[in-house]
N, C-alpha and C positions, 0 to 999 in steps of 0.2 A: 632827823628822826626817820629811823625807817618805816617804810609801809607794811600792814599785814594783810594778807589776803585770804578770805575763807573759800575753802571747795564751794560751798554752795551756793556763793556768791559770784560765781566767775561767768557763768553763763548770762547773769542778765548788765555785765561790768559791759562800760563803752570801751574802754581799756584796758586790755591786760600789759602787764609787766614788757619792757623791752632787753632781750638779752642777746647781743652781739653774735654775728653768723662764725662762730667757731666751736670748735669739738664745745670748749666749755661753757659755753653759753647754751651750746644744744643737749647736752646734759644738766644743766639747769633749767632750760624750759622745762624737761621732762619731770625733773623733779617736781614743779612747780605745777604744772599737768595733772600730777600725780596727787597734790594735795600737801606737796611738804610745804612747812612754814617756814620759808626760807630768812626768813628773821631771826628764826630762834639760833643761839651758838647750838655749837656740838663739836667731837670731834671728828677733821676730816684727816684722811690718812696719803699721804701722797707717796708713790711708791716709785722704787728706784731697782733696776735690775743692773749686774754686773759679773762680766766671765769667771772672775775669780775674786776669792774670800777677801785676799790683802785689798783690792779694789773698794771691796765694800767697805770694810775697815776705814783707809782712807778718808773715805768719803763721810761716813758715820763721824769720823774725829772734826770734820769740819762743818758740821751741822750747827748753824746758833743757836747761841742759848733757848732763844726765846721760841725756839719751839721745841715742844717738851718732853718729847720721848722719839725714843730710837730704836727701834728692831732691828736685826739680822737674822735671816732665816735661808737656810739652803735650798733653791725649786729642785727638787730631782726630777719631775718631767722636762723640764727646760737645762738643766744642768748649768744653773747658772745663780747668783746670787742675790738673795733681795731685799733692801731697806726702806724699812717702813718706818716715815719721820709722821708722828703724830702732832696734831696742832690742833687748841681749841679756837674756834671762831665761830664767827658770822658766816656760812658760805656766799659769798660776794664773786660778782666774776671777776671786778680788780684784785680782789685779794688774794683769789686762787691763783690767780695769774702771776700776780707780785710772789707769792712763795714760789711756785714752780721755776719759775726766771732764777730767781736767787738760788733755787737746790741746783738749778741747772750747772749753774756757773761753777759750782764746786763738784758735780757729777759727771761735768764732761772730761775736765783733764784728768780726771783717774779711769776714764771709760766707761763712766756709768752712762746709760739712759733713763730718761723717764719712763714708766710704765702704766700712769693713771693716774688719778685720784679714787676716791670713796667716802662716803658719810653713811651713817644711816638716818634715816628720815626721820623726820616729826612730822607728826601729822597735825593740820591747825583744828585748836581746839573747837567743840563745837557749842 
C-alpha cells in the first residue's frame, strides 16, 4: 500500500519519503517538496528527441502497447524531432526508470535520445 503525504504535515514528520541520488529521484523530491501527492496516477510524458522524422517514425512503431499514446511533433528551435510516449501511472522512481530503460533500448539504435520526463502535479488534498 502506498503511503500519502500531506503538505502540512511534513514539517513536524520524523521522516520524510527517501528517494534515490539521481536526476529522478531529485525531481521527485521536488515534486514532493512542492506538495504533489505522489500516490495519485496521472499522466507522465516521457520525451524522446531525434535528427530526423524517419527516426522518430521508427522509434514511434516500436513503442508497446501498453503505453498509451504517441506524439510526433517537429522542435524547429532545435531542428530536430520529438516523441512524446504518454503513460498513466503512479510516478514511482522504479517505474520511471523501468519505462525510460525500455524506451531507451528502442530509441538508441534508431538515434533517438531521451529528453525528460513530465507530469503535472496533484496537489494532496486538504
Amino acid at each position: 500500500m502506498a503511503r500519502r503525504y500531506c503538505p502540512e504535515l511534513l514539517g513536524t514528520m520524523a521522516a520524510s519519503p527517501q528517494f534515490p541520488d539521481d536526476e529522478n529521484g531529485h525531481l521527485l523530491r521536488r515534486m514532493h517538496d512542492e506538495g504533489d501527492d505522489l500516490a495519485q496516477p496521472r499522466v507522465v510524458e516521457f520525451g524522446f528527441v531525434f535528427p530526423q522524422r524517419s527516426q522518430a517514425l521508427s522509434f514511434a512503431e516500436k513503442v508497446p502497447d501498453k503505453l498509451v499514446e504517441v506524439c510526433i511533433s517537429h522542435l524547429n528551435g532545435r531542428d530536430m524531432w520529438q516523441v512524446a510516449v504518454k503513460h498513466f501511472m503512479v510516478p514511482t522512481h522504479q517505474q520511471i526508470t523501468e519505462i525510460e530503460n525500455e524506451l531507451n533500448r528502442h530509441a538508441k539504435p534508431v538515434g533517438g535520445e531521451l529528453d525528460g520526463w513530465s507530469c503535472l502535479p496533484i496537489n494532496a488534498v486538504d
